[in-house]
C-alpha positions as CSV (number, residue, x, y, z in Angstrom):
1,X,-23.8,-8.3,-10.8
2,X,-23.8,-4.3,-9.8
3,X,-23.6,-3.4,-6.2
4,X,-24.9,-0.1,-5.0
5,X,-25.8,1.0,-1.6
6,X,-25.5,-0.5,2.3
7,X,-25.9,-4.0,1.9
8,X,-24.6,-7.2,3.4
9,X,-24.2,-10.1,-0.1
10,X,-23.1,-13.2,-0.1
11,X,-22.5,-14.7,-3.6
12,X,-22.0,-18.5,-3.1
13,X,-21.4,-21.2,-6.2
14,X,-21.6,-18.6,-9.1
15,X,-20.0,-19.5,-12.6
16,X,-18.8,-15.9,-14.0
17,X,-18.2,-16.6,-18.3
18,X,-17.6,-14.0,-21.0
19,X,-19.1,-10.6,-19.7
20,X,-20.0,-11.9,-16.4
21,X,-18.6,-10.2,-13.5
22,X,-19.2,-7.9,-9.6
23,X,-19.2,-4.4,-9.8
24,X,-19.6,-2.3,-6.9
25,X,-20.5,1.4,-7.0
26,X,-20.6,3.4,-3.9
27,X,-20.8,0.2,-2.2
28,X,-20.7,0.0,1.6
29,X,-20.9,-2.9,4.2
30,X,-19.8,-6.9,3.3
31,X,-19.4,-8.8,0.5
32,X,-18.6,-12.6,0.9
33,X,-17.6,-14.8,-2.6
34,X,-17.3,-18.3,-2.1
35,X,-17.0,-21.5,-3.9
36,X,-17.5,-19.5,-7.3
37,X,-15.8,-19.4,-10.5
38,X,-14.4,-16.9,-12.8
39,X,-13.6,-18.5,-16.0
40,X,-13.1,-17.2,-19.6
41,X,-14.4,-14.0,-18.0
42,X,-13.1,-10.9,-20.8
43,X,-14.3,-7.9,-18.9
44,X,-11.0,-5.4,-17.9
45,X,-12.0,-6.8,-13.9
46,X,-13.4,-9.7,-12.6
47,X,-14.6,-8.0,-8.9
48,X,-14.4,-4.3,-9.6
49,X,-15.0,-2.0,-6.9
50,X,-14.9,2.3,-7.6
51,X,-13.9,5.2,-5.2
52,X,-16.7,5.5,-3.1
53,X,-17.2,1.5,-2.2
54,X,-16.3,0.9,1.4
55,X,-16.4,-2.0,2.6
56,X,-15.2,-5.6,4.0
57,X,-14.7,-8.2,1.2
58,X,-13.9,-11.4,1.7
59,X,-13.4,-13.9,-1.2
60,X,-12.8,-18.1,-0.6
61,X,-12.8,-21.0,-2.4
62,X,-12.8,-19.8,-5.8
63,X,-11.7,-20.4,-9.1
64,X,-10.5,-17.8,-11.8
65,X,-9.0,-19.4,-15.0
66,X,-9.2,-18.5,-18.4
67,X,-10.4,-15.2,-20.4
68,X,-8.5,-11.6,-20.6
69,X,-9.0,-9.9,-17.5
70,X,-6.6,-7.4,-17.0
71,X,-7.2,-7.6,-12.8
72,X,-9.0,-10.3,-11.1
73,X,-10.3,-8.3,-8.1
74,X,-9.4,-4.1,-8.3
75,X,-10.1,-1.8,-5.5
76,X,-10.0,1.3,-6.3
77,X,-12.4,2.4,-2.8
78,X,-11.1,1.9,0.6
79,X,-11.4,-1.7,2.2
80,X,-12.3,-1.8,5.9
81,X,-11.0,-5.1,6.1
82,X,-10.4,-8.3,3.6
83,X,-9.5,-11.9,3.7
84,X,-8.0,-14.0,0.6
85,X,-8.2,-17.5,1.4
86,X,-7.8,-20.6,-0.7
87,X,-8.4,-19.3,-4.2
88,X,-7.2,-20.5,-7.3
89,X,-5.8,-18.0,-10.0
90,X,-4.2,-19.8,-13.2
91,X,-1.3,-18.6,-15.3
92,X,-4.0,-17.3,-18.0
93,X,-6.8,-15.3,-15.9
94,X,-5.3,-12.2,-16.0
95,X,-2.4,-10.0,-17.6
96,X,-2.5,-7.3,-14.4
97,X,-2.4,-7.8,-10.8
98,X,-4.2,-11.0,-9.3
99,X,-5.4,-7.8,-6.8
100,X,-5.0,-4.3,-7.1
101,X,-5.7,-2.6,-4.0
102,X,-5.8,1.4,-4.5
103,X,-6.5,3.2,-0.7
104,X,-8.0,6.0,1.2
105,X,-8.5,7.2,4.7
106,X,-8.7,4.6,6.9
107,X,-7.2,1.1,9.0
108,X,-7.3,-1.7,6.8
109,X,-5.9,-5.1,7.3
110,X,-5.9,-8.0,4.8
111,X,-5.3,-11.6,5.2
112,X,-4.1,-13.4,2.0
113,X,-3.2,-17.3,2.4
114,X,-3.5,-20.3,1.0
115,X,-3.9,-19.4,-2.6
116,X,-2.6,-21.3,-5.3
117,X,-0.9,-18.7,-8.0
118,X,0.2,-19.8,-11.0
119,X,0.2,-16.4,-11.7
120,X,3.6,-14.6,-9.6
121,X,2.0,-11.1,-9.6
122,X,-0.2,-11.5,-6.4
123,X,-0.5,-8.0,-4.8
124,X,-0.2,-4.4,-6.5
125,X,-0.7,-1.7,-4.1
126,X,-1.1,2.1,-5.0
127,X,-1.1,4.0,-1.3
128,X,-1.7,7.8,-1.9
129,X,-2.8,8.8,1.6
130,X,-1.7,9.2,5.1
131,X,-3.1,5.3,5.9
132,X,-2.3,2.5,8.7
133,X,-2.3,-0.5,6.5
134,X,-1.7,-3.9,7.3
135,X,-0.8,-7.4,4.8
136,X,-0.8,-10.5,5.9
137,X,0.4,-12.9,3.3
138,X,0.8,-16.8,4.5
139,X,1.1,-19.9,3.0
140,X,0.2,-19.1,-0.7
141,X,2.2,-21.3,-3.1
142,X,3.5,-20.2,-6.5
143,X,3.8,-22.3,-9.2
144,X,6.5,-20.1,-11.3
145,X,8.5,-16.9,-9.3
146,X,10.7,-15.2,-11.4
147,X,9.1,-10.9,-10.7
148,X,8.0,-9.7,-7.6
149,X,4.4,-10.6,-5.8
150,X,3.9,-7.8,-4.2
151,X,4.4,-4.0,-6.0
152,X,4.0,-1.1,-4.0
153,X,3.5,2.6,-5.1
154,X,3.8,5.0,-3.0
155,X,2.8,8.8,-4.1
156,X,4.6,11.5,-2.9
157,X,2.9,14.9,-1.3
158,X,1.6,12.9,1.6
159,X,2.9,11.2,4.4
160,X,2.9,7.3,5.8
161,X,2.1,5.4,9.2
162,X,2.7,2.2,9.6
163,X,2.6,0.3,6.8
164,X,3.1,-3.1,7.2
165,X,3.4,-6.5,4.8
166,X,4.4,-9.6,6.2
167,X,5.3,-12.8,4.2
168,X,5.4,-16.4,5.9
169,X,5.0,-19.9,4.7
170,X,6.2,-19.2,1.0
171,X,9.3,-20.8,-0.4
172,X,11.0,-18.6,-3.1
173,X,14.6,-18.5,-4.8
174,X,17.7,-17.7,-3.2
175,X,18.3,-13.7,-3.8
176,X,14.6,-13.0,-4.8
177,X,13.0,-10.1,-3.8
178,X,9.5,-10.8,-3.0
179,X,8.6,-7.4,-2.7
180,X,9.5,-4.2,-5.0
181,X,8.5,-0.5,-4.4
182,X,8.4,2.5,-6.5
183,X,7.6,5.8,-5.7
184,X,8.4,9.6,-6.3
185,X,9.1,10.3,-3.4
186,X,12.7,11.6,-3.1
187,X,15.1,9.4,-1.1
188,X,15.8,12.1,2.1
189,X,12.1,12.2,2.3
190,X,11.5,8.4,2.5
């Protein structure tokens, strides 16, 4: 299914197989996925939105399981505003990121909880600009934890404002660190 334009879609009880997947190209306004399923899907990204999308997405319900994705849902636009509730992502849907969230200008803020990841890499995050940002994970449950959820790259040449990511509800190992960050920026910059 390609996306183009200002539109407002809701995609409700969908099976995605094989070559099946969302693709959104200079794709503004709302996208709602509920109650559908991703499953032996072999296309690099289930839900692939490029540069120019901007939009609100919001994805429930769903099932991904199966296939050789390399990212279930990859961002590469700017989100105005997302929400991540209740999904299902098995140990075998992708070899990525469960999401891959590039930026741009812009506020965002993102609401992941209540997921069921058998999968432990939940969040990648690639920030390049000067971006108030805001992630909300709560209440997802992972199966197996043994590498960070949540990766954040940071680029250096620009500068950050309040960036925020906030975990609550999720039981881990003593001395894991849910949360790793790379970047080039050099340490009396940071």
């Amino acid at each position: 299914i390609k996306l183009t334009g200002e539109s407002y879609v809701v995609l409700d009880g969908i099976t995605f197989t094989k070559n099946g997947s969302i693709s959104l190209v200079d794709f503004k306004g709302n996208l709602t996925i509920i109650n559908c399923k991703f499953v032996g899907v072999t296309v690099a990204n289930a839900i692939l939105a490029d540069e120019k999308s901007k939009f609100k997405l919001d994805v429930s319900r769903c099932y991904f399981s199966g296939g050789s994705v390399t990212n279930a849902i990859s961002v590469k636009g700017e989100l105005i505003s997302s929400t991540i509730v209740g999904n299902k992502f098995t140990s075998s849907f992708c070899s990525g990121q469960i999401l891959d969230f590039s930026d741009s200008f812009g506020k965002t803020t993102v609401g992941i909880s209540r997921n069921i990841c058998e999968k432990p890499n939940l969040l990648s995050l690639s920030l390049k600009e000067n971006r108030e940002c805001q992630y909300i994970l709560s209440k997802n449950e992972f199966k197996t934890i043994d590498k960070p959820f949540v990766n954040v790259k940071l680029s250096s040449g620009t500068s950050f404002r309040n960036i925020s990511i906030s975990i609550d509800g999720t039981t881990m190992p003593a001395r894991y660190v849910p949360i790793t960050l790379t970047t080039d920026i050099p340490k009396d910059k940071r």
